[in-house]
C-alpha positions in Angstrom: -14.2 10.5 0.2 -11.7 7.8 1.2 -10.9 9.5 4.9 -15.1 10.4 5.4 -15.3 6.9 5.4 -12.7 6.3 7.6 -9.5 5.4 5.8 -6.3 4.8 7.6 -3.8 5.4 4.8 -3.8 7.2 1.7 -1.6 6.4 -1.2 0.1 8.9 -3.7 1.6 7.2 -7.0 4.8 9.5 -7.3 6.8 6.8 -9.9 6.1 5.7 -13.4 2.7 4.4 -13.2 -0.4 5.3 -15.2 -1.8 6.8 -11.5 1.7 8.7 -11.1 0.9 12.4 -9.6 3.8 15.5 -9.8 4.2 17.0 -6.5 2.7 20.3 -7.9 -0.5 19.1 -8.6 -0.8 17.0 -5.2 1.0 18.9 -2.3 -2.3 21.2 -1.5 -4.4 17.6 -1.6 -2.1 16.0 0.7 -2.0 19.5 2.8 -5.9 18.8 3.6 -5.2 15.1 4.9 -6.1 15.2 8.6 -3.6 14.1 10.8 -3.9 10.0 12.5 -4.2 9.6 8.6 -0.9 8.3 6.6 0.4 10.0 3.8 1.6 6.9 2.0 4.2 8.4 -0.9 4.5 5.3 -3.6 8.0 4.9 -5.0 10.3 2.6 -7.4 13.6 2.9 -7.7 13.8 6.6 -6.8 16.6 7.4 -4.4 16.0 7.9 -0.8 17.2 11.7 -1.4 14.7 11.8 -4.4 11.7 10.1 -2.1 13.3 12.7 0.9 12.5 16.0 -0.9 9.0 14.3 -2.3 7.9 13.3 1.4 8.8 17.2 2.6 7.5 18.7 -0.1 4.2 16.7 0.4 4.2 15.9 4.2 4.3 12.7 3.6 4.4 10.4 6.6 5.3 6.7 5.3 6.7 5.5 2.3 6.2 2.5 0.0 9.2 1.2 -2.0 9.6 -1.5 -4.8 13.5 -2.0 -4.3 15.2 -2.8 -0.9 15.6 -0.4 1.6 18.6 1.5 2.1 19.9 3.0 5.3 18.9 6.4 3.9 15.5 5.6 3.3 15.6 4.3 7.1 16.9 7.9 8.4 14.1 9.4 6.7 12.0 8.8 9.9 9.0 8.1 8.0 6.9 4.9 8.2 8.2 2.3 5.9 6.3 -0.4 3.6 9.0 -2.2 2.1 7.0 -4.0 -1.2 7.5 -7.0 -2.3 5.8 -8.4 -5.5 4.7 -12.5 -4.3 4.6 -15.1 -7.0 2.4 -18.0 -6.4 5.4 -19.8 -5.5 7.0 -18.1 -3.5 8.5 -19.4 0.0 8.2 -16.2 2.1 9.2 -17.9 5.4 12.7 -16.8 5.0 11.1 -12.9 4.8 13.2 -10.9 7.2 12.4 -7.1 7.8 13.5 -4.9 10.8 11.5 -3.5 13.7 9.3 -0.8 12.5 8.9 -2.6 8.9 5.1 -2.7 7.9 6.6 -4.9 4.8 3.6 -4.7 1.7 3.3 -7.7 -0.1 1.5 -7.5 -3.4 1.2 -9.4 -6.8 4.0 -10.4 -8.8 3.7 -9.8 -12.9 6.5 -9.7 -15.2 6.4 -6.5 -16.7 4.1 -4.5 -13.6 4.8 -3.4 -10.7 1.7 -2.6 -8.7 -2.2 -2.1 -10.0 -2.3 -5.6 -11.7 -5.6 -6.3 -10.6 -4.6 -9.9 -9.5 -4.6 -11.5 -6.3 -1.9 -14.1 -5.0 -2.5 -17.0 -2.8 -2.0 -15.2 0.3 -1.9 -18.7 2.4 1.6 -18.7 1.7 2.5 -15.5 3.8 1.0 -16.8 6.7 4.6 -16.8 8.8 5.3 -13.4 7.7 2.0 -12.1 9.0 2.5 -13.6 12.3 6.0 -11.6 12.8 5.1 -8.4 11.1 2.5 -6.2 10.7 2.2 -6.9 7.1 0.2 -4.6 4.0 -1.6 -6.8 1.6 -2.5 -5.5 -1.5 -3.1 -6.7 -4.9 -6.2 -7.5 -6.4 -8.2 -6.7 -3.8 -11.7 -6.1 -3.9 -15.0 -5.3 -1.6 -16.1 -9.3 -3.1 -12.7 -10.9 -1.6 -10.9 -8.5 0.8 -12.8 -10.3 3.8 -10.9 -13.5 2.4 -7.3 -12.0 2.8 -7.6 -10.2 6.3 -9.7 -13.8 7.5 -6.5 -15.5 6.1 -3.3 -13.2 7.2 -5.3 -10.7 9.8 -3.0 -7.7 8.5 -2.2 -4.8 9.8 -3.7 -3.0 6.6 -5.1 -3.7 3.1 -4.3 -2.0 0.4 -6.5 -1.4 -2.7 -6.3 0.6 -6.1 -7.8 -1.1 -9.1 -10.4 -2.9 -7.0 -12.3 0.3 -6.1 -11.4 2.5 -9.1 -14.0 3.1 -12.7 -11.0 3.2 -14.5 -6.9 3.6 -13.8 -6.4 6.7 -11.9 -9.9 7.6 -11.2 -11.7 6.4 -8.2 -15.5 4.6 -8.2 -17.4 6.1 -5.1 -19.6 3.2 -5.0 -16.8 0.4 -5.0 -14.6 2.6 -2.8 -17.9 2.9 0.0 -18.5 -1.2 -0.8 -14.8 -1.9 -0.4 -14.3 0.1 3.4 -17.6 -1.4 4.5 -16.0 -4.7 3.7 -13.4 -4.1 5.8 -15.1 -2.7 8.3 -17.3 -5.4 8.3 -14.5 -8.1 8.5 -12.9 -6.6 11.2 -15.5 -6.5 13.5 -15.8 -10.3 13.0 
């Protein structure tokens, strides 16, 4: 449903998450992904060798990694979303990434990484989003996504509680009311 209405990227929780998928049961799924649409493969702490035979295996064609990236993740060749978890805070103007970096900036918790539900104040990464191509995620929904892309015009948005009925299973009427919102956002 998410590339009929036009998604760009598609994520695939392969860490310890509630969401996490084994390559087994996703490989065929991510097999059917037409191509122009990324393959996003979710990751940790996992090495870059672990996150290397997951992105052949699945065809994966970007990467989106909790820790910092290592020269080995780099020669993967895929696309890279280097996360970062943003505390209110936070002074992100010292944010450096190298060319090619789509870095993903999402909501910092103590204990979570990723799918809090929460939003940050995304004012504050205004810098970074006017030198990279930045991901935001976190807390996003259809009711405020228009809000963050107005604010830091990223190169993507990134949502998974916001459009799911419960963790790890998708709501087709917030995931249609979510991509229209983009949609209509973007247009503007």
């Amino acid at each position: 449903m998410a590339v009929e209405l036009g998604a760009d990227l598609l994520g695939f929780i392969f860490t310890r998450s509630k969401r996490q998928v084994r390559v087994d049961e996703i490989k065929d799924v991510i097999a059917n992904v037409p191509a122009g649409v990324e393959r996003v493969g979710v990751f940790i702490d996992e090495t870059a060798e672990q996150i290397g035979e997951v992105a052949l295996a699945c065809g994966l064609t970007a990467i989106q990694v909790y820790r910092p990236l290592t020269e080995k993740d780099r020669s993967l060749s895929l696309l890279l979303l280097p996360a970062f978890r943003v505390q209110d805070s936070d002074d992100l103007t010292a944010m450096r990434f190298e060319s090619g970096d789509h870095p993903l900036l999402d909501t910092w918790m103590p204990d979570t990484i990723g799918g809090t539900g929460r939003t940050w104040a995304w004012r504050q990464a205004k810098a970074v989003a006017r030198q990279y191509p930045v991901v935001v995620s976190g807390g996003l929904t259809a009711d405020n996504v228009d809000g963050a892309v107005r604010e830091l015009h990223p190169w993507a948005v990134d949502v998974c509680s916001g459009v799911e009925a419960e963790p790890g299973r998708k709501d087709p009427v917030k995931l249609r009311a979510f991509v229209d919102a983009v949609r209509r956002v973007d247009r503007s």
